[in-house]
Each structure stands twice: as structure tokens, then as C-alpha cells.
C-alpha positions as a Markdown table, in Angstrom:
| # | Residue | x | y | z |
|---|---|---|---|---|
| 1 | Unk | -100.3 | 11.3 | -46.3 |
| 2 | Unk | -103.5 | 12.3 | -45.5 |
| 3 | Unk | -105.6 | 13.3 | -48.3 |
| 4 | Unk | -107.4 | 16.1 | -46.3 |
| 5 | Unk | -104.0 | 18.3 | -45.7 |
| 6 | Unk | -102.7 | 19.3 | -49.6 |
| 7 | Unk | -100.3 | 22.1 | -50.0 |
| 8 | Unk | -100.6 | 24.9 | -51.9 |
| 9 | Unk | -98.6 | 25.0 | -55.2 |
| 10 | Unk | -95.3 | 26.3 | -55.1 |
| 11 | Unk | -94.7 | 29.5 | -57.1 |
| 12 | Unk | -91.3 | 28.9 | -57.9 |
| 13 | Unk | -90.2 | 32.3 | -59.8 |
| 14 | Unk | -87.0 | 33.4 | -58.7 |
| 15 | Unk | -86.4 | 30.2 | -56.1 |
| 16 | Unk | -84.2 | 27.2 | -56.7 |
| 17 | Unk | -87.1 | 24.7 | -57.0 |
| 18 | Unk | -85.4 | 22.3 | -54.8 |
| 19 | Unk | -84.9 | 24.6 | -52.0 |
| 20 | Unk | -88.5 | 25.9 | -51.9 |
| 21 | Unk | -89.8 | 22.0 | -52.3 |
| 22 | Unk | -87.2 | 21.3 | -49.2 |
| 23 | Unk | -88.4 | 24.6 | -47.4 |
| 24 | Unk | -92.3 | 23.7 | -47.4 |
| 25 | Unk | -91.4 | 19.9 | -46.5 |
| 26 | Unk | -89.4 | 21.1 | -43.6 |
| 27 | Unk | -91.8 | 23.7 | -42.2 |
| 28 | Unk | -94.7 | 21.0 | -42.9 |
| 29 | Unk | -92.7 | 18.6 | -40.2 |
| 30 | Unk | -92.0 | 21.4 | -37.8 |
| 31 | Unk | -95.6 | 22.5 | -37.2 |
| 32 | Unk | -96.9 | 19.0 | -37.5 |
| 33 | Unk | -99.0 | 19.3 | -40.8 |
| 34 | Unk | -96.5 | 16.2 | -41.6 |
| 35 | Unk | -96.5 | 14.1 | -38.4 |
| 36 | Unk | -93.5 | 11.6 | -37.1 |
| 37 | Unk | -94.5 | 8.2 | -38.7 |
| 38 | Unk | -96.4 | 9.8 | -41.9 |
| 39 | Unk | -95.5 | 8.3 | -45.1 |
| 40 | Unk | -94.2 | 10.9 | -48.3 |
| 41 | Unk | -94.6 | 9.2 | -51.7 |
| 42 | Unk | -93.1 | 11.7 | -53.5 |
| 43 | Unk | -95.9 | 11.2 | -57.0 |
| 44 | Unk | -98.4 | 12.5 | -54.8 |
| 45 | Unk | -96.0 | 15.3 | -53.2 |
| 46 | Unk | -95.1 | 16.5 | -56.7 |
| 47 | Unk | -99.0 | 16.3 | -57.7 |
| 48 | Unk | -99.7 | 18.9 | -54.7 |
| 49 | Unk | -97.1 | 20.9 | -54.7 |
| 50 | Unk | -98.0 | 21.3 | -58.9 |
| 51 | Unk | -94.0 | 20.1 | -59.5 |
| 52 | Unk | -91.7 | 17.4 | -61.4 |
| 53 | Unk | -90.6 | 14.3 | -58.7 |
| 54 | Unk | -86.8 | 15.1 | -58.9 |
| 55 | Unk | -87.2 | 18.4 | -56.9 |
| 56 | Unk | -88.9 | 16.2 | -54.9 |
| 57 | Unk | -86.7 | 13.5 | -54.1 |
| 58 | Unk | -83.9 | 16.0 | -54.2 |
| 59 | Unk | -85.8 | 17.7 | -51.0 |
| 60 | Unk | -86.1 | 14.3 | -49.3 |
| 61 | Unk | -82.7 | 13.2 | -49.7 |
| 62 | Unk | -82.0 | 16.8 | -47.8 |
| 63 | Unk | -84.3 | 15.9 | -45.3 |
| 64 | Unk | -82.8 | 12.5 | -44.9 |
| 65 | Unk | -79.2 | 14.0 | -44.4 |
| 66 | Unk | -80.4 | 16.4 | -41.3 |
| 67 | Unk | -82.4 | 13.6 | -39.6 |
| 68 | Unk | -86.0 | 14.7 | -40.5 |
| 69 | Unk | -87.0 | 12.1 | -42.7 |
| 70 | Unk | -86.0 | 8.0 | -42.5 |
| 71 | Unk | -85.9 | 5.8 | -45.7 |
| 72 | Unk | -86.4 | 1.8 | -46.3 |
| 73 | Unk | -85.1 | 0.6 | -49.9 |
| 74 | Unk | -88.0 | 0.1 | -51.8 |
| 75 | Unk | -90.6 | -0.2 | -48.7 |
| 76 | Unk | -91.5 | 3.4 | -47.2 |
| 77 | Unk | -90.2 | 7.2 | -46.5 |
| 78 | Unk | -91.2 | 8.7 | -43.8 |
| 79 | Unk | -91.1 | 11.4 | -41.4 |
| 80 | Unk | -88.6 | 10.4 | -38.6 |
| 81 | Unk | -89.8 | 9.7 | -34.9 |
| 82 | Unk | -87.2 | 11.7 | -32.9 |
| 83 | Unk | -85.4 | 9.7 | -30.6 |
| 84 | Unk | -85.9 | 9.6 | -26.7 |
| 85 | Unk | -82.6 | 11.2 | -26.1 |
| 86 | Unk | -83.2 | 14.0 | -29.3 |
| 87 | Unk | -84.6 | 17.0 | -26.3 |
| 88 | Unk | -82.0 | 16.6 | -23.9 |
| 89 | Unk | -78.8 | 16.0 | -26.1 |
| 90 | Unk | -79.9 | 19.2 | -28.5 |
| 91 | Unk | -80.7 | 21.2 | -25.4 |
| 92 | Unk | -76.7 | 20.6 | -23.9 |
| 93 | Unk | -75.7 | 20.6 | -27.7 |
| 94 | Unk | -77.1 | 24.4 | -28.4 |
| 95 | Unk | -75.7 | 25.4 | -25.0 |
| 96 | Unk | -72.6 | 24.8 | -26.2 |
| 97 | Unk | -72.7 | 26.5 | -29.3 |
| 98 | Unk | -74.7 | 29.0 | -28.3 |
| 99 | Unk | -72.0 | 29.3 | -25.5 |
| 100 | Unk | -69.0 | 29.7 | -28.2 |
| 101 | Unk | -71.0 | 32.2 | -30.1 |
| 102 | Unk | -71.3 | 34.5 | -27.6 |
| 103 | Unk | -67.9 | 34.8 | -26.9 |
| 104 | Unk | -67.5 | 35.9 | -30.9 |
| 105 | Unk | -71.0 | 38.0 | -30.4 |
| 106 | Unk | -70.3 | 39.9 | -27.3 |
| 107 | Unk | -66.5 | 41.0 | -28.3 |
| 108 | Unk | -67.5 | 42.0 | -31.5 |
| 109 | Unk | -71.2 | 43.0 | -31.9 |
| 110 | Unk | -72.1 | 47.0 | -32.1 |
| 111 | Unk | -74.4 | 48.5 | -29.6 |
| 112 | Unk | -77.5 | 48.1 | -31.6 |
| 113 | Unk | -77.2 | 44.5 | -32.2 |
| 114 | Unk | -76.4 | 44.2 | -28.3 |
| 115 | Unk | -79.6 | 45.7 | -27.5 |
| 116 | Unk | -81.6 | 42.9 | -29.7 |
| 117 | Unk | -79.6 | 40.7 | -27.5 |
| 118 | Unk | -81.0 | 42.1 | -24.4 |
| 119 | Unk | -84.2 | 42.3 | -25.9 |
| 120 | Unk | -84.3 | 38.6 | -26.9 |
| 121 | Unk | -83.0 | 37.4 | -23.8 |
| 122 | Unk | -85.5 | 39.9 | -21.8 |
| 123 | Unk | -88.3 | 38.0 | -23.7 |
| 124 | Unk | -86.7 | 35.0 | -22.4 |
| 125 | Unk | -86.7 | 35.9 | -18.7 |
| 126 | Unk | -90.3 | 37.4 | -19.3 |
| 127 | Unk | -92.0 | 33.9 | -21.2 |
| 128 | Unk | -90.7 | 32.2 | -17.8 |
| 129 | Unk | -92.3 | 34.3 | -15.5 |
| 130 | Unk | -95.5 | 34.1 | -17.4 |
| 131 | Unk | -95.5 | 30.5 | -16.8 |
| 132 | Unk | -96.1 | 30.1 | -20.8 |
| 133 | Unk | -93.8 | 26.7 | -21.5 |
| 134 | Unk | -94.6 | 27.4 | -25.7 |
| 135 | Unk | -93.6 | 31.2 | -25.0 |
| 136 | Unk | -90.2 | 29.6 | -23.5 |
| 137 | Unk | -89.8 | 27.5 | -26.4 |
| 138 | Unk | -89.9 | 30.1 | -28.9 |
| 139 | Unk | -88.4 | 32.6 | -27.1 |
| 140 | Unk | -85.2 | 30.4 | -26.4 |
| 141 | Unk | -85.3 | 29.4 | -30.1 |
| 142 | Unk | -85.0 | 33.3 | -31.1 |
| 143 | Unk | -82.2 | 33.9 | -28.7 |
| 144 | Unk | -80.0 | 31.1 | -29.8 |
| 145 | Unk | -80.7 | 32.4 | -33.3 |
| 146 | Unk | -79.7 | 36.3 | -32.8 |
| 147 | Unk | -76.9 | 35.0 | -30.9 |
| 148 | Unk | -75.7 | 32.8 | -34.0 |
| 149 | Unk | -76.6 | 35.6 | -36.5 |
| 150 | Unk | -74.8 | 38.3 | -33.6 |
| 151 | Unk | -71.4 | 36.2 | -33.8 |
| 152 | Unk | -70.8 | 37.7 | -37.7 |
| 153 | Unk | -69.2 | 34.1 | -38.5 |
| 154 | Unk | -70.4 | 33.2 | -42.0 |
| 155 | Unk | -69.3 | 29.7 | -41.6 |
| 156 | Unk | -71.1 | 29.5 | -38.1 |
| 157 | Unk | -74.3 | 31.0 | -39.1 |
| 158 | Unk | -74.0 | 29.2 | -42.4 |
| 159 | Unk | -74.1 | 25.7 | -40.4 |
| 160 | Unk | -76.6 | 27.0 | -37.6 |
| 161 | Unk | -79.0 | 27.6 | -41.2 |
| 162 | Unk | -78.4 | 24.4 | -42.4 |
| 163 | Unk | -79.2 | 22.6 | -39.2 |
| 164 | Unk | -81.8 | 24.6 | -37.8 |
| 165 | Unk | -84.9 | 22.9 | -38.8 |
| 166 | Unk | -83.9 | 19.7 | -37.2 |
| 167 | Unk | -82.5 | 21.3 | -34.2 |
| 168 | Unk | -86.3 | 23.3 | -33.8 |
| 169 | Unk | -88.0 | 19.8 | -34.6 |
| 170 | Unk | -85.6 | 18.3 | -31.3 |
| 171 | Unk | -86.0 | 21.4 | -29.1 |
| 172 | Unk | -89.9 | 21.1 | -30.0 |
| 173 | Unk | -90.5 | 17.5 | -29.0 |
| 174 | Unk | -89.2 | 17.7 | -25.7 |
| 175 | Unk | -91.2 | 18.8 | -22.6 |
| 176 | Unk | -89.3 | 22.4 | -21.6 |
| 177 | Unk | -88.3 | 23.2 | -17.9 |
| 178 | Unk | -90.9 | 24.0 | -15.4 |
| 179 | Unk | -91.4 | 28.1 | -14.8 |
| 180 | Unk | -90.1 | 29.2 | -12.1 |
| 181 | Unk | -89.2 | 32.0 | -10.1 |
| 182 | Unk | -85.5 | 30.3 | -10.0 |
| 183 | Unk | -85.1 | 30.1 | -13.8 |
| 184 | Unk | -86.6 | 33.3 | -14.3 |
| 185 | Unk | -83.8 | 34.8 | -11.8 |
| 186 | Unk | -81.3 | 32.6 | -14.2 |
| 187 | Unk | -82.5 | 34.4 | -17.5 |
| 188 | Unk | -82.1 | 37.6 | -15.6 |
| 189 | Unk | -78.9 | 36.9 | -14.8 |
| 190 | Unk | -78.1 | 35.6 | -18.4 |
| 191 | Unk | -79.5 | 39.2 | -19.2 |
| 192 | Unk | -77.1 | 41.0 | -17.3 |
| 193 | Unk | -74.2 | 38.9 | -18.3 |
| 194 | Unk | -75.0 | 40.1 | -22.0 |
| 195 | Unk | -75.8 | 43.8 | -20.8 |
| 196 | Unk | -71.7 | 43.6 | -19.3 |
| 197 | Unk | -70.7 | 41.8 | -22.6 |
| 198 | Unk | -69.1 | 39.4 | -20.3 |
| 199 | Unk | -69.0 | 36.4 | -22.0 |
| 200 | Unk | -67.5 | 33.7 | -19.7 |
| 201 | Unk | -70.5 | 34.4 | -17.4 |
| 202 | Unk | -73.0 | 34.1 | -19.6 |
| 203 | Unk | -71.7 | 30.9 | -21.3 |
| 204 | Unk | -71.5 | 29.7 | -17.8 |
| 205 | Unk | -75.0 | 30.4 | -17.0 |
| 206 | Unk | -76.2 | 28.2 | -20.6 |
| 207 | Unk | -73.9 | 25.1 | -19.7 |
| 208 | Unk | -75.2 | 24.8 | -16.2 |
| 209 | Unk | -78.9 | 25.4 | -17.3 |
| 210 | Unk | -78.7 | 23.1 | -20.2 |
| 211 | Unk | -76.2 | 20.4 | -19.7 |
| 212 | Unk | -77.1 | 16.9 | -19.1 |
| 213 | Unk | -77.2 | 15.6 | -15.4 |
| 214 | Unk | -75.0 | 13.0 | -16.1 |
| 215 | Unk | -72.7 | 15.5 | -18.4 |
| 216 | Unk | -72.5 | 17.6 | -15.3 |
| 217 | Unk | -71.9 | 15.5 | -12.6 |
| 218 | Unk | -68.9 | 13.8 | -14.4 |
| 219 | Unk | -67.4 | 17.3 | -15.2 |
| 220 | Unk | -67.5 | 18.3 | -11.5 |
């Protein structure tokens, strides 16, 4: 790592030490303080982060598991370069989950979590009229996560949780759709879909935005 980006020590009181290690790691990787390719020896981790290395190690080894982080016996860890294919395949992935968990969202949900729903996804149409691609980005990110949280599945959300940094790092590194009228007029209609609580619609409207060309055309 470079020497000119330490972290602040953890203040561990009340926190599983492990998790907050693994919490500052992952957000570190997401906003690029920790870039793909940097080495992590975990001695000088535990130095800056004022811990013990088995928190550490026990935070990489979570890393590892989701895909953030990639480990050579006895040569390097690093943070993991993702691959060429990471963007595209999370985008059709989260369209389908996303997809399912409206279904459970939009039967269920009262009218004051719709109306986040319509807020979020009204963010959505307005970051692509504004022509800000990093607006879109977060703005999708927050709808696919009010959806999630909307569905009141604890085993859904509790998966969504554990795979949400890597998904955010994929979604992150890709280069988002170009704004346009066209795909604003898509989010509006995603909107309205919501608004109706008609699920099938709106599920529609993610897989055809989202899916992979070559998904798509084979499914036609």
C-alpha cells in the first residue's frame, strides 16, 4: 500500500472487531482509497488500523469469499481486478433480482414505503435527464436497495447485505448507459409501473433494460 493513505484507528466499542476491520477494507476498495492491483499485508493493515492481525486476516478471508480481494500462497493479496465481463453480467444479474423483489415489494409494501419507491425511482428518471452518468449510478444503486429492503424477505435482504459491496464495486467499474431522452422515458415508465404496483410491468421494463444482448436475443 501506499504509505501516504493510512486509515484512521478503528474505535471498536460495541462492534464485532472483525466486521468493522471488513467494513473499512470494503468501503476503502469501493471509493478507490484501495485500488484493483494494490497489495494488503495485513502487519501493516493492523499497525494503521491500531488492531491485532487475526481481525485482519479474518476480514480478508471475507473479502476473498465475495470476490473483492485475490490471494497467492505465500506470494501476494491483493485487491481484485474485476473482470471484463463483471459490469454487464451484474447489471442482468440485479435486474433479475431486483425483478423478483418487486413482485414481493409491490404486493406487500404499505403506502409509505411505496412512496420511497416512487421517490427513488423518480431520482432515477431525473439523474438521466440530467445527463449526470455518476448521478445514474448512484441513483440505480439506491433503488435496487429500497427495492430489496421494500420486499420484507429477511433471507433476501440478508443475502442482498452480504453481497452488496461487491455488487457496487461491479456496477461501479463499468461505463453506465448513455442519457437519454429514451431511457429517461424508460425510468418514467418504470415509475408508473411502481405508482400501479403492477409488478409484471415493471420487472419487464428492468430485464429489457438490463439484460445482456446476447441473453436477449436468444430468449426471443
Amino acid at each position: 500500500m501506499t504509505p501516504d493513505r493510512g486509515f484512521e484507528p478503528i474505535d471498536a466499542a460495541g462492534a464485532v472487531l472483525g466486521d468493522e476491520v471488513f467494513r473499512v477494507l470494503g468501503n476503502a476498495i469501493l471509493s478507490g482509497r484501495l485500488r484493483p492491483g494494490e497489495r494488503l499485508r495485513d502487519l501493516e493493515l493492523a499497525q494503521r488500523l491500531g488492531v491485532s492481525r487475526t481481525p485482519i486476516r479474518e476480514a480478508v478471508q471475507r473479502l476473498q469469499r465475495m470476490g473483492l480481494v485475490e490471494v497467492s500462497a505465500n506470494r501476494w493479496t491483493r485487491v481484485a481486478t474485476p473482470s471484463a465481463t463483471a459490469y454487464d453480467e451484474t447489471r442482468e444479474f440485479m435486474a433479475f433480482i431486483v425483478g423478483d423483489a418487486l413482485h414481493l415489494a409491490l404486493a406487500r409494501c404499505d403506502d409509505e414505503t411505496l412512496g420511497v419507491l416512487l421517490e427513488t425511482s423518480g431520482a432515477l428518471e431525473d439523474a438521466t435527464r440530467s445527463g449526470d452518468t455518476m448521478a445514474m449510478l448512484g441513483a440505480h444503486i439506491f433503488f435496487y436497495q429500497q427495492v430489496i429492503r421494500a420486499s420484507g424477505n429477511s433471507i433476501f435482504i440478508g443475502i442482498m447485505r452480504e453481497a452488496g459491496m461487491v455488487l457496487q464495486r461491479n456496477l461501479q467499474g463499468g461505463t453506465p448507459d448513455t442519457p437519454s431522452p429514451e431511457l429517461a422515458d424508460r425510468f418514467a415508465a418504470l415509475r408508473a409501473a411502481v405508482r400501479a404496483r403492477d409488478a409484471i410491468e415493471g420487472e419487464r421494463i428492468l430485464l429489457d433494460l438490463y439484460r445482456r444482448p446476447d441473453a436477449a436475443a436468444s430468449a426471443s
